[in-house]
C-alpha positions as CSV (number, residue, x, y, z in Angstrom):
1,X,62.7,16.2,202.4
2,X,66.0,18.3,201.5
3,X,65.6,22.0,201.9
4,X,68.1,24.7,201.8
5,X,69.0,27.6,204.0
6,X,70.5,31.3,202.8
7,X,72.0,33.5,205.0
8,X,73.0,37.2,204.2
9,X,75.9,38.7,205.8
10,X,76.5,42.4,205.2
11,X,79.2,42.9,207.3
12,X,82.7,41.0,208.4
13,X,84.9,43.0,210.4
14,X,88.0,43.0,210.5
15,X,90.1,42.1,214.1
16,X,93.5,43.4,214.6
17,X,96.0,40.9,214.3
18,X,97.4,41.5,217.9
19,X,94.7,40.3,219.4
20,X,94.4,37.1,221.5
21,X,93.9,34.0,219.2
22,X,96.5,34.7,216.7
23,X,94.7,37.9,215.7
24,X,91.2,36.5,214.9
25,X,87.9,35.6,216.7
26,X,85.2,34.3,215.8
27,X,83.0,37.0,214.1
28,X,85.7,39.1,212.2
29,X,87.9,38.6,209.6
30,X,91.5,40.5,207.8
31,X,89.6,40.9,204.9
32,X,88.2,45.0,204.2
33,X,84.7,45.5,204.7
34,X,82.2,44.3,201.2
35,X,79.1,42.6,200.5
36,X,78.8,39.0,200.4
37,X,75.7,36.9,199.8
38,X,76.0,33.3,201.3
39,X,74.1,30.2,200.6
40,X,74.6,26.4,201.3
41,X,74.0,26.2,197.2
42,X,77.2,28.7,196.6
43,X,78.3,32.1,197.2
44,X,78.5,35.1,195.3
45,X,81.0,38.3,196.1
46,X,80.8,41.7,194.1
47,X,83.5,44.4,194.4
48,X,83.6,47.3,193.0
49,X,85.3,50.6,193.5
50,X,83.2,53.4,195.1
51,X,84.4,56.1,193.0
52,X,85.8,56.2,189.1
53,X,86.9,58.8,187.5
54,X,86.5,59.8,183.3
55,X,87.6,61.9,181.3
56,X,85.4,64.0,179.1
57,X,85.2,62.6,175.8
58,X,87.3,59.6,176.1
59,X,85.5,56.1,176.3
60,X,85.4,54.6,180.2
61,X,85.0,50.9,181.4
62,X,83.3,51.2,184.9
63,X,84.6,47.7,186.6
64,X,82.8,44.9,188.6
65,X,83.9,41.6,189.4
66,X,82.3,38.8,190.8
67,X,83.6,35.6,191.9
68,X,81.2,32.5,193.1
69,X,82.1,30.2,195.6
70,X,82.2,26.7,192.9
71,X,83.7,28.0,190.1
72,X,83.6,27.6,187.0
73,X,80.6,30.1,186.1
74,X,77.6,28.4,184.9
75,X,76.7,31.0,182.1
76,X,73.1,29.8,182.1
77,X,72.6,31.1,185.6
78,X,74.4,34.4,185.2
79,X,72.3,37.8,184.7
80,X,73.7,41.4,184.7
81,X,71.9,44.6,185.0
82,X,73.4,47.7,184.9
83,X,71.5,51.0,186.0
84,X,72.2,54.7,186.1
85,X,70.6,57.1,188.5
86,X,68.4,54.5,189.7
87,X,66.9,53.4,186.3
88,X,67.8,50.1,184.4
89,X,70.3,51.2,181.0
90,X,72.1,47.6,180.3
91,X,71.1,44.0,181.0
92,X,73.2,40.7,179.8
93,X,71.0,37.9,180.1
94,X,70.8,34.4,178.4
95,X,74.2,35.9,176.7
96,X,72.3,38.5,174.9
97,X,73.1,42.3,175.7
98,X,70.1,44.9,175.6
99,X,70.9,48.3,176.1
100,X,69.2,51.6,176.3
101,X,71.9,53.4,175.2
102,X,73.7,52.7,171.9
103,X,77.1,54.4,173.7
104,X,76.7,51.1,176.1
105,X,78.1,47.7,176.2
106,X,79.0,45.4,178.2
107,X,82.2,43.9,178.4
108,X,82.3,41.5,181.1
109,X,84.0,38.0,180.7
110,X,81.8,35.5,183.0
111,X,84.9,33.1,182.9
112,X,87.1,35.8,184.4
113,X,84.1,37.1,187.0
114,X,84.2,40.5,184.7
115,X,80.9,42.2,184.6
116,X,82.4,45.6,183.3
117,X,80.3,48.7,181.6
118,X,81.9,50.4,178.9
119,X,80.8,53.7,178.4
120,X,82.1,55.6,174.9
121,X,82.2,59.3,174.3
122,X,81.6,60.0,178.1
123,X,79.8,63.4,178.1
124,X,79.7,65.3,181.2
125,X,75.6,64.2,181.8
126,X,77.4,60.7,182.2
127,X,78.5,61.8,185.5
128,X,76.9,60.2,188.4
129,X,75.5,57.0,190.4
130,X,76.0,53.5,188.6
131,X,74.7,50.3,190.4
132,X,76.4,46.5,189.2
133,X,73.4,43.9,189.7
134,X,74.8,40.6,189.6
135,X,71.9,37.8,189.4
136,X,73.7,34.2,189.5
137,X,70.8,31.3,190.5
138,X,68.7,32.7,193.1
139,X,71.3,34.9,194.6
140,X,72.1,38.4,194.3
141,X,74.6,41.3,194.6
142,X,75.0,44.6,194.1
143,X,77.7,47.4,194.2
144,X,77.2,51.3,193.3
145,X,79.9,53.3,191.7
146,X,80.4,56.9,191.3
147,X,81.4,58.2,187.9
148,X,83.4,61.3,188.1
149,X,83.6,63.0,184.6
150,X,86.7,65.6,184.4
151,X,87.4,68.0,182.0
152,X,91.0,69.8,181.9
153,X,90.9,73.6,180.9
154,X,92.7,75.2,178.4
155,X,94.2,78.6,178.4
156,X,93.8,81.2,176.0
157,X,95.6,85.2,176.2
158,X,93.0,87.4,174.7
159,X,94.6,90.7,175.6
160,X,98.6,91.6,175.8
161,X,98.5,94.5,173.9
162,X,99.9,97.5,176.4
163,X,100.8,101.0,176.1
164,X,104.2,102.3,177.9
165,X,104.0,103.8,181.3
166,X,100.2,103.2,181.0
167,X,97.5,101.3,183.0
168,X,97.4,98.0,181.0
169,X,94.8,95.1,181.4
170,X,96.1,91.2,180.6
171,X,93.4,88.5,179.8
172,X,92.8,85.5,179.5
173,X,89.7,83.4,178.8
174,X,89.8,79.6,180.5
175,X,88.1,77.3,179.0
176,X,86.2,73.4,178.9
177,X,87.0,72.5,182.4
178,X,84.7,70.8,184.9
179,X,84.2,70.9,187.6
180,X,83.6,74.1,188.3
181,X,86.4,75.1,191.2
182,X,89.6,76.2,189.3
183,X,92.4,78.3,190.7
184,X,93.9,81.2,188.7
185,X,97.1,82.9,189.1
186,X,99.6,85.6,187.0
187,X,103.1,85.9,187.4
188,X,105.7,88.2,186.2
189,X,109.2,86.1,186.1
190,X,107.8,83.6,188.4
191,X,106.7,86.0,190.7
192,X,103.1,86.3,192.1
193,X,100.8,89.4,190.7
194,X,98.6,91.3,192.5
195,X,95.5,92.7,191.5
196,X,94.1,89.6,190.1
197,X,90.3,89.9,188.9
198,X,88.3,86.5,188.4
199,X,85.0,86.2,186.7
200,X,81.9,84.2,187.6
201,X,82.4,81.4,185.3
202,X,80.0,80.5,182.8
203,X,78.3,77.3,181.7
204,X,78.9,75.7,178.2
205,X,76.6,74.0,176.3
206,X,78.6,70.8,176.5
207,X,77.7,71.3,180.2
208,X,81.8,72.4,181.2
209,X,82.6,75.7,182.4
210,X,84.6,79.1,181.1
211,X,85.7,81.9,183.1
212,X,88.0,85.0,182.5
213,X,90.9,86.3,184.1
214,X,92.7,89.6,184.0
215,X,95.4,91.5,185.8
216,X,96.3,95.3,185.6
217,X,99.8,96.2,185.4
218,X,101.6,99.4,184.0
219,X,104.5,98.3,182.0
220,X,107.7,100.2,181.7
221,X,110.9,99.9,179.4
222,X,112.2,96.7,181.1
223,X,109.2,94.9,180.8
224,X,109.9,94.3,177.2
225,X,112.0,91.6,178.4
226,X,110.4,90.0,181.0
227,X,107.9,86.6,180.8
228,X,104.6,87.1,181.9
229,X,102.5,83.7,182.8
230,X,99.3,82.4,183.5
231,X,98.6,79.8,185.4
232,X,96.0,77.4,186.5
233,X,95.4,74.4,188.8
234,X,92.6,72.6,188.2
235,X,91.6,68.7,190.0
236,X,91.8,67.3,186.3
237,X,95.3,68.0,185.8
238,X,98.4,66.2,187.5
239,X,100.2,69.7,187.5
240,X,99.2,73.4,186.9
241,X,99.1,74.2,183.3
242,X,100.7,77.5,182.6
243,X,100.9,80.1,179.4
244,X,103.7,82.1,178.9
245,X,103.6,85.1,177.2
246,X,105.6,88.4,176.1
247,X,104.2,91.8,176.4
248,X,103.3,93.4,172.8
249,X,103.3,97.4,172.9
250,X,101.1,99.5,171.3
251,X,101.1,103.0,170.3
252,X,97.7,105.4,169.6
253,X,97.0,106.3,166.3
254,X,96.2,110.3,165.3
255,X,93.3,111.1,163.2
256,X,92.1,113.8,161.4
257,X,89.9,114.9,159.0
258,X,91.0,116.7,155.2
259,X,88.2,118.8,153.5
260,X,88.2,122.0,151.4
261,X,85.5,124.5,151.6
262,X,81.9,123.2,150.7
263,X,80.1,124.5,147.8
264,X,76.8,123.5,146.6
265,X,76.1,120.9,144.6
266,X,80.2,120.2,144.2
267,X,81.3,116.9,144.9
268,X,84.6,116.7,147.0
269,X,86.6,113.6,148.4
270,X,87.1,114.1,152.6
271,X,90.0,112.3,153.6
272,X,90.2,110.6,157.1
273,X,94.1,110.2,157.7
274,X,94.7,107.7,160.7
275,X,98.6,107.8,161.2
276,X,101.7,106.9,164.4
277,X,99.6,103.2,164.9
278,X,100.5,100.3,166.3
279,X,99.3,97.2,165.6
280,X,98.8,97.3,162.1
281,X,95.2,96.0,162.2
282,X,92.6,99.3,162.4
283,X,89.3,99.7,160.7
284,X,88.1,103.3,159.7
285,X,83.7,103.8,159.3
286,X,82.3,107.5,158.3
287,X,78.9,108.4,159.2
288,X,76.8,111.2,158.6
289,X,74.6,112.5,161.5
290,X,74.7,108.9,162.9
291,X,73.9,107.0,159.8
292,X,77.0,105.3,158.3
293,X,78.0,105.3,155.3
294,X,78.2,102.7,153.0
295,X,81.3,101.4,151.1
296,X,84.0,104.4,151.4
297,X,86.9,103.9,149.7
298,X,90.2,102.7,152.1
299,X,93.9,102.8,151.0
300,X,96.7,101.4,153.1
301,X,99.6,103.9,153.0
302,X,102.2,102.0,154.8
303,X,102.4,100.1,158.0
304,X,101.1,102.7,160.5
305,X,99.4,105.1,157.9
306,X,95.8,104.2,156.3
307,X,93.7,107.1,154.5
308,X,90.0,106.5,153.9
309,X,88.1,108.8,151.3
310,X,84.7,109.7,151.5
311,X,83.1,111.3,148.4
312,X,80.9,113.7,149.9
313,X,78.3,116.2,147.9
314,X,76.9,119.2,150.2
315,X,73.3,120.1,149.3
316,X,70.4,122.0,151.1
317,X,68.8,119.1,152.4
318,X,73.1,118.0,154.8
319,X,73.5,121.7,155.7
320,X,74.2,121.5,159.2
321,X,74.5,118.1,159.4
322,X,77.7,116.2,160.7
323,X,80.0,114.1,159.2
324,X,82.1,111.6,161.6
325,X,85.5,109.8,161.1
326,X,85.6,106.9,164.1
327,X,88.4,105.1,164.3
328,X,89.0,101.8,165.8
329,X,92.3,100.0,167.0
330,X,93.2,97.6,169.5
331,X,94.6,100.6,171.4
332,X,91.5,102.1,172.1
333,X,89.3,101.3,174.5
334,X,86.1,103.4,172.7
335,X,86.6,104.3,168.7
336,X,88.4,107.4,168.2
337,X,86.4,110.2,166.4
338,X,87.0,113.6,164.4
339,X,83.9,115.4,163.7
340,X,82.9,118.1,160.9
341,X,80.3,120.7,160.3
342,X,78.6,120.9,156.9
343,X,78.9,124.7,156.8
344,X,80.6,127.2,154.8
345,X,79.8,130.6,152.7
346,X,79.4,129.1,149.7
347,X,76.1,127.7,150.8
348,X,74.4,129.8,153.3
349,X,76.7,132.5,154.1
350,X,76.8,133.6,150.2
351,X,73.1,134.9,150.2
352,X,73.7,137.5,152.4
353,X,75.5,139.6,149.8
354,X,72.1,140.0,147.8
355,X,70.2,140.6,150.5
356,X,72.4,143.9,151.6
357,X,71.9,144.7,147.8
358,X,68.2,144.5,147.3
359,X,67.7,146.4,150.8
360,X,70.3,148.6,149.7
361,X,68.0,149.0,146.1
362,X,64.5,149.2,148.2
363,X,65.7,152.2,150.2
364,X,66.9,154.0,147.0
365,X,64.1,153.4,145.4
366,X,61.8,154.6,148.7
367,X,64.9,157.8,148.4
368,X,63.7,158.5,145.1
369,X,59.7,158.4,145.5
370,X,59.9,160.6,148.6
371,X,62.3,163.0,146.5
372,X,59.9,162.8,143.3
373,X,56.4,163.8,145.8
374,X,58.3,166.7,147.6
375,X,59.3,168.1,144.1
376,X,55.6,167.6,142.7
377,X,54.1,168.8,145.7
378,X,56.6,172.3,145.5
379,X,55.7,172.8,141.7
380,X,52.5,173.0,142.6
381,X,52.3,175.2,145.5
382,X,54.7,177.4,143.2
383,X,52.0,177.7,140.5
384,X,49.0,178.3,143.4
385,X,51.1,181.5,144.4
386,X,51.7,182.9,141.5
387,X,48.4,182.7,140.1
388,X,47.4,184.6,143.1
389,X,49.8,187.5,142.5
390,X,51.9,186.4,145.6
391,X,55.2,185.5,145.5
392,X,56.4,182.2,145.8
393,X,58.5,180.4,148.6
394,X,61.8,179.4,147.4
395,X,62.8,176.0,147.6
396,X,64.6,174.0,145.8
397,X,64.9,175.2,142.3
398,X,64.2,178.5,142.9
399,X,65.9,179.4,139.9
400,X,63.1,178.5,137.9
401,X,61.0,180.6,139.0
402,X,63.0,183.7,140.2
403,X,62.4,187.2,138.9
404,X,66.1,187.4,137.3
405,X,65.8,184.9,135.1
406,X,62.3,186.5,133.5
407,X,63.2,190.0,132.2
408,X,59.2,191.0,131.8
409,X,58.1,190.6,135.3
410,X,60.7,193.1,137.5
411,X,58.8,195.8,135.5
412,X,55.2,195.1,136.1
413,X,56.0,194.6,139.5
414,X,57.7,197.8,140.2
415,X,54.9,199.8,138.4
């Protein structure tokens, strides 16, 4: 009765050829260590790399070969499974191709020993352990392979804007890169910078990484001329990438505030004059106590001049209040602001006036009641006296009642 024997040999190892023997003995081989499957029916051998690397985005063909020991490949014994992280995502089998995946195909050639996985739009969740099944009769073999996904970054300068002989701050925001390690360097003419501040970088929701880089540096006169660079390494890339850049200097812009003195229930325009800039881009808001206001009117003058006019109408109700001009420029690390008082004479101050003159009438008018009782009272004591034959207390207008001005009397009396 014919039977049949399979052996499985994991390992031959290889002997170095100055050994005894012309280099070989029984047991080990020249040939690099792999996985072979061994039958009296055939053989079957699987390679495969251990690692492969893709690049984000791009489409990747993750190789495995096979070769059998009797050649040519009978297709009707041939079966391929493919599987990702342990779980089955591709099988050829019977020359028909399921997948789990519609990104997935296989493109293996059984007359070449190709048992390939294409893999299109690799994202970065593609990343990880792939295992090549190869069933071929009754025998078996198997090889895992590593998919690397890389992502190179890409450099942007947010922030070059510096002020003369000031403490300036360069950025830079790095971007779409994975892994994750990244190294980060600025450079002045080629030369190394100090003071060098990286951020924790951030995940993306494509699943790469950005982080942000800045330097301080205080640049003078002579920098005007110089290159400024920054530069990154990163394992994706077959040399540093690197952004150059030139310094652009700024200048501060002056604000102030234009009003004439508020009368009630007068409309007047207040003009915010923002002047001396430098870029040209600046933005101008008013706001009144801390409520801003809508749609004021804004005129460029020239390059480094802008005005913005605020039609403004002072009543009871904003007395007091305050009135804000913040500016904001690239310049300025908080908006500059000009503040003004809703206050004047002409709204509160002017009602003191009538209220010295109707004090000023109330104590006349108490002047004259006292002056008008004293008098009535005096006439009529006067009278009381000389009814009573005594003579009378001068006062005031004693001329009314002295004895010169009434001829009759001085006789009577002297009698």
């Amino acid at each position: 009765m014919p039977y049949r024997v399979t052996f499985l040999v994991k390992e031959i190892k290889a002997w170095p050829a100055s050994h005894e023997n012309g280099g070989r003995r029984k047991g080990y081989s020249n040939l690099p260590y792999t996985n072979y499957i061994l039958s009296t029916g055939g053989a079957l051998l699987v390679t495969a790399p251990v690692t492969h690397q893709a690049g984000m985005g791009r489409d990747v063909t993750i190789p495995c070969s096979f070769t059998v020991r009797d050649p040519p490949v009978d297709h009707k014994l041939l079966s391929v499974y493919w599987y990702f992280q342990g779980k089955e995502i591709l099988r050829f089998l019977n020359g028909k191709v399921t997948s789990a995946d519609p990104r997935l195909s296989y493109t293996g050639r059984a007359e070449d020993g190709k048992a390939d996985l294409s893999v299109y739009n690799v994202t970065i969740t593609d990343g990880g352990i792939y295992k090549c099944s190869i069933l071929y009769s009754t025998e078996r073999g198997e090889k895992e392979v590593r998919l690397d996904i890389q992502a190179p970054p890409q450099i942007t300068i947010t922030d070059k804007l510096v002020l003369k002989n000031n403490k300036s701050l360069l950025q830079s925001s790095i971007s779409g890169f994975y892994p994750v390690d990244i190294d980060i360097k600025w450079l002045q003419d080629g030369e190394t910078l100090d003071n060098v501040i990286v951020e924790k970088p951030q995940r993306l929701p494509d699943g790469t990484y950005s982080v942000t880089s800045s330097v301080t540096v205080t640049p003078t006169e002579e920098d005007r001329r110089r290159t400024f660079s920054c530069r990154v390494q990163h394992e994706s890339l077959t040399q540093p990438l690197q952004e150059d850049f030139t310094l652009v200097y700024g200048a501060l812009p002056s604000v102030q505030i234009s009003s004439q003195t508020f009368k009630m229930n007068v409309e007047q325009d207040l003009v915010c004059s923002s002047s001396g800039y430098y870029p040209e881009s600046i933005a101008v808001k008013w706001f009144l106590n801390g409520t801003l206001v809508e749609s004021p009117k804004t005129e460029k003058i020239n390059s480094s001049v802008v005005e913005s006019v605020y039609r403004f109408l002072p009543t009871n109700e904003n007395w007091g209040m305050e009135i804000t001009c913040e500016v904001e420029h690239e310049t300025l690390s908080s908006p500059k602001v000009e503040r003004l008082l809703v206050t004047g004479p002409d709204l509160r101050a002017h009602a003191k006036p009538n209220i010295v003159v109707v004090s000023a009438l109330l104590v006349t008018a108490l002047a004259a009641a006292v002056i008008t009782v004293l008098l009535a009272k005096h006439r009529k004591k006067h009278l009381q006296s000389t009814t009573a034959g005594q003579p009378a207390t001068c006062f005031t207008g004693c001329s009314l009642f002295s004895t010169q001005s009434n001829p009759q009397v001085q006789p009577e009396t002297m009698m």
